[in-house]
C-alpha positions as CSV (number, residue, x, y, z in Angstrom):
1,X,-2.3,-13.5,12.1
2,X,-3.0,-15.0,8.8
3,X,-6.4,-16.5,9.9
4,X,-7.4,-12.3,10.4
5,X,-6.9,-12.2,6.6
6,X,-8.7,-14.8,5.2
7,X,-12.1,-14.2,4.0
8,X,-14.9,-16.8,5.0
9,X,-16.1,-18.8,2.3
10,X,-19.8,-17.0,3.2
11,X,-18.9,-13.6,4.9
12,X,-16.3,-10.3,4.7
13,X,-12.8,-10.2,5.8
14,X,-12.5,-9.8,9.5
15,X,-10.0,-7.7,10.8
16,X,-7.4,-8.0,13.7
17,X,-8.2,-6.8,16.8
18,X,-5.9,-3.2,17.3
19,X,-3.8,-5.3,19.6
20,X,-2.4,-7.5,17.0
21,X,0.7,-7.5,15.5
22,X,1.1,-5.9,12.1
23,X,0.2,-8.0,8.7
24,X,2.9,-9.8,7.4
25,X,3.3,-8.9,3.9
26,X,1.7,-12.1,2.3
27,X,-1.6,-12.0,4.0
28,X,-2.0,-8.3,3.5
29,X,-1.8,-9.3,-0.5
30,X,-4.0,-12.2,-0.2
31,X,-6.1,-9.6,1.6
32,X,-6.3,-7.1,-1.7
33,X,-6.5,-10.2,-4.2
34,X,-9.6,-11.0,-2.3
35,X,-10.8,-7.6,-1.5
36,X,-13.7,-7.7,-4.6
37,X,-12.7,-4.5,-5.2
38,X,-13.3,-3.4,-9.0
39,X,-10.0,-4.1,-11.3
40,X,-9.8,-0.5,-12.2
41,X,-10.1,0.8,-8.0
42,X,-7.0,-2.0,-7.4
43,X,-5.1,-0.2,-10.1
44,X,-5.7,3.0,-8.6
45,X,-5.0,1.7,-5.2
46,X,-1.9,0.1,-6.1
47,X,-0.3,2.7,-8.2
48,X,-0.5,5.1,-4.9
49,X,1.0,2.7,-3.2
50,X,3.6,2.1,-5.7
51,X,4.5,6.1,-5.6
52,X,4.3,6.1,-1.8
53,X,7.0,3.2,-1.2
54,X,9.1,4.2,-4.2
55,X,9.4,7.7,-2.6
56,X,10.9,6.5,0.6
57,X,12.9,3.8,-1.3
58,X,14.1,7.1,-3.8
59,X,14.0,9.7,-0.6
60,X,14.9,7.7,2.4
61,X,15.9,11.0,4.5
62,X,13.2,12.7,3.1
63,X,10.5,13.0,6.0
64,X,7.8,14.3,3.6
65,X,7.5,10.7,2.1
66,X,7.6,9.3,5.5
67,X,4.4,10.2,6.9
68,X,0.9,9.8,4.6
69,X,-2.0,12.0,5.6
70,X,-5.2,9.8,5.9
71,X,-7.7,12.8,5.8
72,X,-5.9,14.1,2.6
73,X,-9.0,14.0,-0.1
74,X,-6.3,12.3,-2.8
75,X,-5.2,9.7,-0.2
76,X,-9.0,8.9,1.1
77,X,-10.4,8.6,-2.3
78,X,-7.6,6.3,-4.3
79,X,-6.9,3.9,-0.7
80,X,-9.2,1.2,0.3
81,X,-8.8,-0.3,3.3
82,X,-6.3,-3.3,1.6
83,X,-3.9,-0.2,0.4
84,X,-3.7,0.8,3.7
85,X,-3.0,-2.8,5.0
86,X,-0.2,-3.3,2.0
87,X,1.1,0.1,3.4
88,X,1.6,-1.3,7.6
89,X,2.7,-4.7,6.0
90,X,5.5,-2.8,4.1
91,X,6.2,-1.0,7.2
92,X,4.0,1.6,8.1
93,X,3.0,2.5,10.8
94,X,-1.1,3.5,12.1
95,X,-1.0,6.4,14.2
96,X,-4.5,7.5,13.4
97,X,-4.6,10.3,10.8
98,X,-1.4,9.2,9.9
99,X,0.7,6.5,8.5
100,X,4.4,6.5,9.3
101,X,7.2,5.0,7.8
102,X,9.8,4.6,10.7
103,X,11.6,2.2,9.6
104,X,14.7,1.9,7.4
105,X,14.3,1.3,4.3
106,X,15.5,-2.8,3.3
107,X,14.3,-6.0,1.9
108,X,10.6,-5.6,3.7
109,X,10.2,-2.4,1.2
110,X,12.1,-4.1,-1.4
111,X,9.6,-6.7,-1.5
112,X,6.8,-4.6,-1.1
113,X,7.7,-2.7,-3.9
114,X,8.2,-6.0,-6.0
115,X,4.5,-7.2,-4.8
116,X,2.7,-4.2,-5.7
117,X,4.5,-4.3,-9.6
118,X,3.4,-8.2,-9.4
119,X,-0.3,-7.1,-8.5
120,X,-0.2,-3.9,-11.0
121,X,1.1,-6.5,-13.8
122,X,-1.9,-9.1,-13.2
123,X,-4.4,-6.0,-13.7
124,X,-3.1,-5.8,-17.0
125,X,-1.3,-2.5,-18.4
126,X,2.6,-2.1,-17.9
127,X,3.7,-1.6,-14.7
128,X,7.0,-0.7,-15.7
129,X,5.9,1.6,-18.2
130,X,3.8,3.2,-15.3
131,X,6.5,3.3,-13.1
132,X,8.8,5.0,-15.3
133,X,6.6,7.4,-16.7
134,X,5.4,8.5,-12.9
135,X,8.6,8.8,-11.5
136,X,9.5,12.0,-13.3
137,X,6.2,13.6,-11.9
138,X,5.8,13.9,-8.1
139,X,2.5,15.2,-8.5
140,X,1.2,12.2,-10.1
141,X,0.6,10.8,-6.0
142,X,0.6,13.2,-3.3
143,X,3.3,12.6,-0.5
144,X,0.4,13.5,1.8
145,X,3.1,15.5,3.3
């Protein structure tokens, strides 16, 4: 599936055909590294997904966090189409307007989670400072709920 990821030397990232398997969590950030997206929209991008797969790691029974709302105007304007990959290779699920989390949380969020402070760090800024300063404040990301 990796070979779905990788972006010609001359041409745009080609996607999977909906038959294929999910991205494994790797290719999904080689994906966003490669994306050419601007520094500040990766930021943007990655804190959402940050909130959203800290909220089912903080709120694992909590079926609010478990389902993001793609047509939600917060959701559509802050994910690009590499958030949403990070977000199925972390274990989401595409069921058209929706993104679920079925899964129980383990190491697969775990190391989401760890990616997407890696990838937040290399933009620059404090991750952790982020972190800890939006985890008091649900509002900051919208559970899409």
């Amino acid at each position: 599936l990796k070979q779905w990821a990788r972006a010609p030397a001359n041409g745009p990232v080609a996607r999977p055909p909906a038959w294929a398997a999910p991205m494994d969590l790797e290719a999904a950030v080689d994906g966003f590294v490669t994306s050419g997206a601007a520094p500040d929209r990766q930021r943007e991008g990655l804190e959402l997904v940050r909130k959203l797969l800290q909220n089912i790691e903080r709120n694992p029974s909590e079926a609010k966090f478990r389902q993001v709302k793609r047509t939600n105007p917060a959701i559509q304007s802050r994910l690009f189409p590499e958030c949403v990959d990070l977000l199925v290779a972390a274990g989401f699920e595409d069921a058209g307007d929706l993104l679920l989390y079925r899964a129980d949380p383990g190491p697969l969020l775990e190391e989401a989670l760890a990616f997407t402070e890696s990838l937040l760090l290399s933009l620059g800024g404090s991750a952790v400072a982020a972190s800890s300063s939006s985890s008091s404040s649900t509002a900051a990301a919208p559970s899409a709920a």
